[in-house]
N, C-alpha and C positions, 0 to 999 in steps of 0.2 A: 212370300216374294218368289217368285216363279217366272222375271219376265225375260230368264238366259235359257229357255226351254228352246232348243234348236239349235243355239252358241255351239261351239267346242274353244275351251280355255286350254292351256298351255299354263303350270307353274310350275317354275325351278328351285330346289331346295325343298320339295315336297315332301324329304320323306322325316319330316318332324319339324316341334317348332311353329313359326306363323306361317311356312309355307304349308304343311300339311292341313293345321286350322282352316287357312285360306279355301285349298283344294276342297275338303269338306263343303264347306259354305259354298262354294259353287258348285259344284255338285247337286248339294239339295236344293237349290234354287234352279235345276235345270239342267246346267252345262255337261255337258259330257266333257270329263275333264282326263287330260296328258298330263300325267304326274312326273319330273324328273327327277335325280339325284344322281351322287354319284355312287351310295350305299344300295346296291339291291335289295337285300332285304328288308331297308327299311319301306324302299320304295312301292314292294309288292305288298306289302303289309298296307299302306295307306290307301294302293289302288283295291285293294280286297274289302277294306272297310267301305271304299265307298260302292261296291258291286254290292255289298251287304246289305245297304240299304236301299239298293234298288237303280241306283246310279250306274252311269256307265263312264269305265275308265280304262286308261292306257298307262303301264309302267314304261318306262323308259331309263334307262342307266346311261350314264353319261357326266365329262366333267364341261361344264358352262365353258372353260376357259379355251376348250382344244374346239379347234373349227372341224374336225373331223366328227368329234362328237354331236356337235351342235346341229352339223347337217342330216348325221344318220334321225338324230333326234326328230326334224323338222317334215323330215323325211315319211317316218313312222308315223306322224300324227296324220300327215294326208293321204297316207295311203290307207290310213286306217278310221276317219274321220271326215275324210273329204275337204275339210274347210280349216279355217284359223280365226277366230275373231276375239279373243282377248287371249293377254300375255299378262302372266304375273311374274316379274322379274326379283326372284325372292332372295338365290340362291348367293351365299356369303360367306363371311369365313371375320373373325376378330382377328388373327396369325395373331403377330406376336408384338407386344407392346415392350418398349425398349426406348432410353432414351436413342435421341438420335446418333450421336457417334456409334452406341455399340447396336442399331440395329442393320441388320447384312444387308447387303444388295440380294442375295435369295432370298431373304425372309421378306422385306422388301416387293420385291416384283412377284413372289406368291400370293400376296393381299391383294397387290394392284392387278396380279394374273384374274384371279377369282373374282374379285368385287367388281372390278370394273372394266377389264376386256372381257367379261364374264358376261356381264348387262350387254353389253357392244356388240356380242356375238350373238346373244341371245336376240335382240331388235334386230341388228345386222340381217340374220337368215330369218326371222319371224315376220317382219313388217309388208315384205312383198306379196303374204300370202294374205296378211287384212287388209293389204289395198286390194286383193283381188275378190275379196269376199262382200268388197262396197265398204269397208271401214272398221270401225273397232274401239277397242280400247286396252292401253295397256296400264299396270300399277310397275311401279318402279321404288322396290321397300329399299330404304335409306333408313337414318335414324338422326334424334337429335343429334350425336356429335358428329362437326364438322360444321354443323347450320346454326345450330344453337347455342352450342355449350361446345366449350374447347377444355375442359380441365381433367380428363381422362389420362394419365400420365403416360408418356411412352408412347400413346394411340395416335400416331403420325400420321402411317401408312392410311389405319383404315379411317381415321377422319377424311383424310386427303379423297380418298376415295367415297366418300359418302358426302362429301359435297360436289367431287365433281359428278354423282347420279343425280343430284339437283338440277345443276347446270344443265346435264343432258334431256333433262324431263324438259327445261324451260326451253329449250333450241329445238325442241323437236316438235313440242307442242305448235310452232308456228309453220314449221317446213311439214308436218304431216294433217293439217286442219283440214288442207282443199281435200282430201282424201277421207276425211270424213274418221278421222282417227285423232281419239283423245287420250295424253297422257299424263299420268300424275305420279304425285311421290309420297308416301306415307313413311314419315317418318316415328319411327317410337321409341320410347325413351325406356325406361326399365321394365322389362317384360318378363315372363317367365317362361323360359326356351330354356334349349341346350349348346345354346351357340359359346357360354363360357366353357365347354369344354372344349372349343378350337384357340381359347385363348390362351396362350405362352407370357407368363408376365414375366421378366429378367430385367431386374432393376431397373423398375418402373418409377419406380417409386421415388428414385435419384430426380425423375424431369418431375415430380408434384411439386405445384404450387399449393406454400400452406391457405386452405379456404374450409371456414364453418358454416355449415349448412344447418339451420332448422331441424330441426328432432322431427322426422316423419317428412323428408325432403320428398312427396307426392303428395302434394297438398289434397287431392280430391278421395283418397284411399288411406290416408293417416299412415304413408311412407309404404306402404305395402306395393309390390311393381303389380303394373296390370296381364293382365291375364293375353292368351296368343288369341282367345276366342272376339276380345276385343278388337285386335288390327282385323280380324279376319273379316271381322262385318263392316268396318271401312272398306276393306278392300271391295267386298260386293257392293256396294252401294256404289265405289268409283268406276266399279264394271257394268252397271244397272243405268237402265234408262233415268231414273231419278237425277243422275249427276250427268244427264246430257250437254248440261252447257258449263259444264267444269273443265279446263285445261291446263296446264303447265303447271298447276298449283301443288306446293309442298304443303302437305299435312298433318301435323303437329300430333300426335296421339300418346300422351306424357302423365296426365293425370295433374297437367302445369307444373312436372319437376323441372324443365327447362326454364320456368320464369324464374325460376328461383338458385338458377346456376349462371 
């Protein structure tokens, strides 16, 4: 698959995880890709893998959340790219799960800072430059909790937050059509990332509802979580001509452990 040969891609949260997987995958299908984060050296490390194999990329350090970042970021990519036509909007954070009384108004508006003024900023300064390029497409990673499955104890903030990136996929998908811009949301359920190292549990455990789940709760994999190389080929296929007439649509990527919560 090669038909992002020409593109230049933009993902945030690239420097591990389903954002880097992502990065790759377009890459090798074409795209000269803008790798972000806010760890440099993870981030020069993913854009060095993909010069490696022949690809062409841009590191960029930056936090999604701060508009000053977001501009330098957007900045870099055309000056050094020309163009903008797909956004992978990856970049997130678990913070910290806590029932609701003990969790902080910082802890708090750091989920919602990252997760979700995070996406906002990121389209926000991103989309002006795919309506200039004739159109686009962006992925917008959410996950089952919030959409599907509510039983994650403590996980308020970033439920809250991971449905309202739903929401925003579904409202934008009709205000950004004439413009020739499609956007979606891929959601995944148990993966294997490094995102539970951003997660702080503190008596989480207090808001669990008792529920028994099925011995091997991913039905398609015999409970084992799916892999990041997974999302990452949804996500090019939502960037690829293939899903030309896909929009607003949230997608389930679970192995069916959602059906079953």
């Amino acid at each position: 698959m090669n038909d992002l040969i020409g593109k230049v891609a933009l993902v945030t949260g690239a420097g591990s995880g389903i954002g880097k997987a992502s990065a790759l995958a377009l890459a090798k299908a074409g795209a000269a890709v803008a790798v972000m984060s806010r760890t440099a050296k993870e981030i020069r490390a993913t854009a060095a893998e993909i010069e490696a194999a022949g690809g062409k990329a841009l590191a960029v350090t930056g936090d999604v959340s701060s508009e000053a970042d977001m501009a330098a970021a957007i900045k870099a990519i055309i000056s050094g790219f020309g163009r903008l036509d797909i956004v992978v909007a990856n970049a997130g954070i678990n913070g910290v799960w806590a029932p609701i009384e003990d969790l902080k108004p910082k802890e708090w508006d750091q989920t919602i800072g990252i997760n979700l003024r995070g996406t906002y900023m990121t389209l926000h300064l991103a989309i002006p430059h795919l309506k200039r390029a004739g159109g686009g497409a962006i992925v917008v990673v959410s996950s089952i909790n919030g959409n599907r499955t509510f039983t994650t104890p403590g996980a308020s903030a970033y439920a809250a937050t991971k449905a309202a990136q739903v929401a925003m996929v579904q409202q934008l998908a009709l205000e950004l059509g004439d413009d020739g811009i499609r956007i979606n949301a891929v959601c995944p359920g148990a993966i294997e990332t490094q995102i539970d190292d951003n997660t702080d549990k503190r008596r989480s455990k207090a808001a669990e509802v008792p529920a028994v789940f099925p011995e091997g709760d991913v039905p398609i994999t015999g409970g084992e979580p799916g892999r990041r190389e997974d999302v990452a080929e949804l996500v090019l296929f939502l960037c690829g001509n293939g899903s030309r007439h896909i929009t607003g649509t949230p997608v389930y990527i679970d192995g069916g452990q959602s059906l079953l919560r």
